[in-house]
C-alpha positions as CSV (number, residue, x, y, z in Angstrom):
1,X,0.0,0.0,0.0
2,X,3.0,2.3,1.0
3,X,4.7,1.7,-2.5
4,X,1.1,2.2,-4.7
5,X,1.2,6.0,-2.8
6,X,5.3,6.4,-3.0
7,X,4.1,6.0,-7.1
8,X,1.0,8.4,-7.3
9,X,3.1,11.2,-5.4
10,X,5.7,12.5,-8.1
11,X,2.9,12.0,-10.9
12,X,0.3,14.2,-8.9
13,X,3.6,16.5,-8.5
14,X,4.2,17.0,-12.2
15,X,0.5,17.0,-13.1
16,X,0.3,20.0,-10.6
17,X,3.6,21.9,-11.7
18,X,2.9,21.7,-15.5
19,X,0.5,23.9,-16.3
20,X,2.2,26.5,-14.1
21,X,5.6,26.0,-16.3
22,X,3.6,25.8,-19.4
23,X,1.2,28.8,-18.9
24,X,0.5,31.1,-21.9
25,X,2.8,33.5,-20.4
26,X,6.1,31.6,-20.1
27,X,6.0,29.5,-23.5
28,X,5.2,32.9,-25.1
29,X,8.9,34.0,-23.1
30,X,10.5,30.7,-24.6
31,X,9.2,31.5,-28.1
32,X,10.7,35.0,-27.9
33,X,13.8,34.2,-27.2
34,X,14.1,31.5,-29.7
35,X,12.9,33.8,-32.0
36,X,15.4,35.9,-30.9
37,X,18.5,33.6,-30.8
38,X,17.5,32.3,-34.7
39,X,17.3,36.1,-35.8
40,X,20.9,37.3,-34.2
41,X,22.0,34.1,-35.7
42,X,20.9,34.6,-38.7
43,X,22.0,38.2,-39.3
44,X,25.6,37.3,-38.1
45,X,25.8,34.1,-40.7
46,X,25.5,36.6,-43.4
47,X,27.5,38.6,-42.4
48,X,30.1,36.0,-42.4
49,X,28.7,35.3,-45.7
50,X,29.1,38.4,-47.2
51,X,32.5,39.4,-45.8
52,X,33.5,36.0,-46.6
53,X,34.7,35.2,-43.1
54,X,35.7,32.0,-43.0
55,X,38.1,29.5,-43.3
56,X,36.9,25.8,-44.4
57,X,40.3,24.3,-45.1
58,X,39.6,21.3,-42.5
59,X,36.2,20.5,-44.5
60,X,36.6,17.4,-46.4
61,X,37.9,17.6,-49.6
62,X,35.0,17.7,-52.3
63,X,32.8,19.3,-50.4
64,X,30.6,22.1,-51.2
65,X,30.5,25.4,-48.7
66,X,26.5,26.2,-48.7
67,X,25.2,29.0,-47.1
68,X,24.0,27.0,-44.3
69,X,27.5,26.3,-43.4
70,X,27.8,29.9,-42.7
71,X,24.4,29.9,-40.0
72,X,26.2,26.5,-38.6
73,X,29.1,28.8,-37.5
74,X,27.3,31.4,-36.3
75,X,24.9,28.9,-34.2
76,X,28.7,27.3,-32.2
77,X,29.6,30.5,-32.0
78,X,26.9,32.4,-30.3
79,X,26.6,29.2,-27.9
80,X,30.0,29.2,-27.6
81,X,30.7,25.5,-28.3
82,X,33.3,26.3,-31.4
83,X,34.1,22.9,-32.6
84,X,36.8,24.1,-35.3
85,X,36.2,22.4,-38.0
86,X,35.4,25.7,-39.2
87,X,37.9,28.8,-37.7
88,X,37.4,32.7,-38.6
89,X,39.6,34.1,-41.2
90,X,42.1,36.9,-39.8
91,X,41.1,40.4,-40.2
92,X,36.7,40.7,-40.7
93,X,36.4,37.2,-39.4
94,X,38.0,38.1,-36.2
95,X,36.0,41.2,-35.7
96,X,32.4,39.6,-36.8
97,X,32.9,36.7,-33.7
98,X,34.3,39.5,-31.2
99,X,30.8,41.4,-32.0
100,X,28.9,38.6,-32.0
101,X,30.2,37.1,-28.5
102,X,29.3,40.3,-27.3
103,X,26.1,39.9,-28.5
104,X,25.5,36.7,-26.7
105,X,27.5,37.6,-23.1
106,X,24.6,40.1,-23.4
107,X,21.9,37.8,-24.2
108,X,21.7,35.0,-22.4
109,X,21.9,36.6,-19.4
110,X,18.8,39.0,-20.2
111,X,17.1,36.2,-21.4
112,X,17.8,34.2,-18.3
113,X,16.9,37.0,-15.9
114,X,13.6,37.3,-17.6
115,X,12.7,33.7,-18.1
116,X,13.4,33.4,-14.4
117,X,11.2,36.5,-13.7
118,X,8.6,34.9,-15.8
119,X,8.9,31.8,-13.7
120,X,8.3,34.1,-10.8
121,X,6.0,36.7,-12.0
122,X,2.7,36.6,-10.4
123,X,0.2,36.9,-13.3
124,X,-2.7,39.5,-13.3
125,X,-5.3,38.1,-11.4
126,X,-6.3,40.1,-8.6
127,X,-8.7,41.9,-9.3
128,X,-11.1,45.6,-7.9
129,X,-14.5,45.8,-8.6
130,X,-15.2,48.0,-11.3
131,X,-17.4,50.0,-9.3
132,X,-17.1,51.6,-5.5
133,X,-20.3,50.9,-3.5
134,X,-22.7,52.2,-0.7
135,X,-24.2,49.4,1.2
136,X,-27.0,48.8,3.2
137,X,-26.0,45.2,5.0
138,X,-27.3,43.8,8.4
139,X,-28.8,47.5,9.2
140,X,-25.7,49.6,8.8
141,X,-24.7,51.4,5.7
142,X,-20.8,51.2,4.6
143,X,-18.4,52.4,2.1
144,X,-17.1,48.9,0.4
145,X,-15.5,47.5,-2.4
146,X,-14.4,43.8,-2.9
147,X,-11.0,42.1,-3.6
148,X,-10.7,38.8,-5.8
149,X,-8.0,36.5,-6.2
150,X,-7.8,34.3,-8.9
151,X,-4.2,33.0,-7.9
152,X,-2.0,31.7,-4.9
153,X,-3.5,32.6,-1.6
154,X,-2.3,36.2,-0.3
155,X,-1.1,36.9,3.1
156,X,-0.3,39.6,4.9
157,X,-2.2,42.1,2.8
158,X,-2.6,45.7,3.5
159,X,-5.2,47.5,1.2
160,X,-6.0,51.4,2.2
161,X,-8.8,53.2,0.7
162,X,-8.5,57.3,0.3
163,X,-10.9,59.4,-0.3
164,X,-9.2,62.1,-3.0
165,X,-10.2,65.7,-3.9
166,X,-8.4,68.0,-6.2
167,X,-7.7,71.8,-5.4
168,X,-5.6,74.1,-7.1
169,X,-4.2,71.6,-9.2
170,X,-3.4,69.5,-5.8
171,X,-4.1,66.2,-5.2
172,X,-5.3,66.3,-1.4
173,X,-6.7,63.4,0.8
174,X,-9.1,64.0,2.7
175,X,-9.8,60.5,4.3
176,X,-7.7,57.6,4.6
177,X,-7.9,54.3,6.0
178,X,-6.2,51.3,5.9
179,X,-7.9,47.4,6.7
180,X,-5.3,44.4,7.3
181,X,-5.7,40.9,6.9
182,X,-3.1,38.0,6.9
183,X,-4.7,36.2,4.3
184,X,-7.1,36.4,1.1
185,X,-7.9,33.0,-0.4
186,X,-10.6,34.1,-3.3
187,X,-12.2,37.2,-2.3
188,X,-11.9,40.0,0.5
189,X,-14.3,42.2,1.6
190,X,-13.4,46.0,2.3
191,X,-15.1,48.2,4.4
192,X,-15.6,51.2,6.2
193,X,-19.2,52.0,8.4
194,X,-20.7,55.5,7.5
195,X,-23.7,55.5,9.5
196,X,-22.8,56.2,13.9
197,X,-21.0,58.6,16.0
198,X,-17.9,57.4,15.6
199,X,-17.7,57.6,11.6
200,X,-19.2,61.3,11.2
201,X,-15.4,62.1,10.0
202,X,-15.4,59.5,6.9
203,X,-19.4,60.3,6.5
204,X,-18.3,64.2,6.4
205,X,-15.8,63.9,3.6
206,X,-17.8,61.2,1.5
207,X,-20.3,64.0,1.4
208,X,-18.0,66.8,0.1
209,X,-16.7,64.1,-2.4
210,X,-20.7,62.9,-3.6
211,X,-21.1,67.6,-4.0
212,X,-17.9,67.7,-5.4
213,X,-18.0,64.9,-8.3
214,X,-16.1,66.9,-11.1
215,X,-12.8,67.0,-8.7
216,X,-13.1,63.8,-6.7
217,X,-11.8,60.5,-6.6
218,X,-11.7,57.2,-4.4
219,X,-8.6,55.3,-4.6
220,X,-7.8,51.7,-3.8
221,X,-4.4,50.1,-3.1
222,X,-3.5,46.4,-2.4
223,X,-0.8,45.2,-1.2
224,X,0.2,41.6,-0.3
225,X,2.7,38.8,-1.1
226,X,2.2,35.4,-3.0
227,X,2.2,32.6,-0.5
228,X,4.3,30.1,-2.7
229,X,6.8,32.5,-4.0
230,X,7.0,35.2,-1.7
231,X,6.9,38.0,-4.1
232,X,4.7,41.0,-3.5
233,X,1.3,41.5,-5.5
234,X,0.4,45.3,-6.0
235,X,-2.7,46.7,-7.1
236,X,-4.3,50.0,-6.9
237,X,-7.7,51.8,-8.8
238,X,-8.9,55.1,-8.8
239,X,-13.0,55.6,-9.0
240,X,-14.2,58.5,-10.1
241,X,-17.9,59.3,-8.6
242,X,-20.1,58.0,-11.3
243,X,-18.8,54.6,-10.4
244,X,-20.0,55.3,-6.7
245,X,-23.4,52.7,-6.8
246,X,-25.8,52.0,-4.2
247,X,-26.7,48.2,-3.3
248,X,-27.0,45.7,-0.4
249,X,-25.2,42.5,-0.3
250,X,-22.7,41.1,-2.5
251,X,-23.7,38.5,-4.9
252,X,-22.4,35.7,-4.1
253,X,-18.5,34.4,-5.8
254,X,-18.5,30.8,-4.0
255,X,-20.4,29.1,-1.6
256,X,-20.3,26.8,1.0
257,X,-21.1,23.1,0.7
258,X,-20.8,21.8,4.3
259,X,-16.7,23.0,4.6
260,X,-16.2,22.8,0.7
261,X,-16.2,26.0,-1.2
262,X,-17.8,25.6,-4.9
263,X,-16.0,26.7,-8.0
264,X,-15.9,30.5,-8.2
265,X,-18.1,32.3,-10.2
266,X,-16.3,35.0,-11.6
267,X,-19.1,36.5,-13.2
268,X,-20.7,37.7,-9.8
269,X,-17.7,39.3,-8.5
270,X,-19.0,43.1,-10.1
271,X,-22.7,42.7,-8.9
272,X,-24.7,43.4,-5.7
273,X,-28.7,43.1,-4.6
274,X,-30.2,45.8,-5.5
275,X,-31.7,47.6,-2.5
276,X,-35.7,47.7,-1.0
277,X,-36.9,51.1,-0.8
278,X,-36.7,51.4,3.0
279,X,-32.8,50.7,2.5
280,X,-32.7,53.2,0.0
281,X,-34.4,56.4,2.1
282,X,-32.2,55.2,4.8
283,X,-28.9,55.9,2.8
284,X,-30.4,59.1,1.2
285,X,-31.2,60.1,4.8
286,X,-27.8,59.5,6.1
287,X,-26.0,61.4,2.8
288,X,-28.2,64.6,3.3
């Protein structure tokens, strides 16, 4: 029984690793530098060609020199393997395969640097609601917006929300306040309570913003880092007040099916229940 799992482990491994290897975004990396690499190699064949850079006294006797023969040497040389059955003629020769080993001490470490980063990169799949919301939710109104992640879990994440006003020319903030959590699987809710005593300040300013809607802005900014790789993920909006929207609850993204989460539905993250008409006085009451 212990070998029948020793087996499964390293093919559940590789299943798992391979899509992440061969995403989209990393073959499309390989294929450039290939492309890349065939192109220098190319140009630097004929110029050999041209200049008519090289010696092919150790090719066997009989033998035709073709054109290809040219790209051959340019392909050892810009890998650096240099077999020498094929050597560079004194004078252009010499010059060509100083330039292009410059060339390629240049390249492949570039290329290697940004195939690694690649490797690394977290993709662009966090995402910000496209609008900036005024909830009513369990009989209290809030500010919100909503966080997804569509990647690797997040952890210590710090987003801050700023309510924005220009004047003069000047980008002032008027409010600003940041939420923490130490980790965002799929979605994260972000929110700050308008209605009681103790948020008149917030309430104050989201007013001048709501009278103020030519020169005012919301902004959003996430921070957090990847748990697998460690890098940091950073994303930040700006709303401008025509995407300020009134609704309840969110709609639902996933659910719970005893302590299973369902399959995400994207498609929900944007929306929220639209509000009765007692919720609805209750906000304009609270914004006059």
């Amino acid at each position: 029984m212990q070998k029948k799992l020793e087996l499964k482990l390293p093919a559940k491994t590789i299943q798992n690793l391979a899509p992440s290897i061969w995403s989209n975004r990393i073959l499309n990396a390989v294929l450039k530098g290939v492309a890349i690499y065939i192109v220098i190699t190319l140009v630097f064949g004929l110029l050999y060609f041209l200049f008519g850079a090289l010696d092919f006294k150790t090719t066997a006797e009989g033998k035709t020199v073709r054109f290809l023969d040219y790209i051959y040497f340019s392909a050892v040389t810009f890998t650096t393997i240099g077999y020498g059955d094929i050597i560079p003629k004194a004078g252009a020769g010499q010059v060509i395969v100083f330039i292009e080993s410059c060339v390629e001490l240049t390249f492949i470490p570039v290329f290697g640097g940004f195939l690694a980063y690649k490797f690394l990169q977290r993709p662009n799949d966090i995402l910000l609601t496209d609008n900036f919301f005024i909830r009513y939710r369990n009989q209290h109104v809030f500010l919100s917006s909503r966080v997804g992640n569509k990647g690797k879990n997040l952890i210590d994440c710090t987003a801050t929300i700023e309510l924005i006003q220009i004047v003069n020319n000047v980008k002032r903030t008027l409010y600003k306040r940041e939420i923490n959590t130490p980790l965002v699987e799929l979605s994260w809710y972000l929110e700050i309570r308008l209605d009681g005593d103790e948020n008149t300040s917030v309430l104050q300013q989201l007013k001048t913003l709501i009278t103020n809607p030519e020169t005012s802005l919301i902004r959003t900014t996430v921070i957090g880092f990847d748990s697998s790789s460690g890098n940091m993920v950073h994303v930040f909006k700006y709303y401008t007040m025509d995407k300020l929207i009134y609704g309840a609850k969110f709609s639902d993204v996933y659910t719970w099916e005893g302590v299973k989460q369902t399959n995400p539905d994207w498609a929900n993250f944007n929306k929220v229940v639209s509000l009765t008409a007692t919720e609805q006085q209750y906000i304009d009451t609270l914004l006059q």
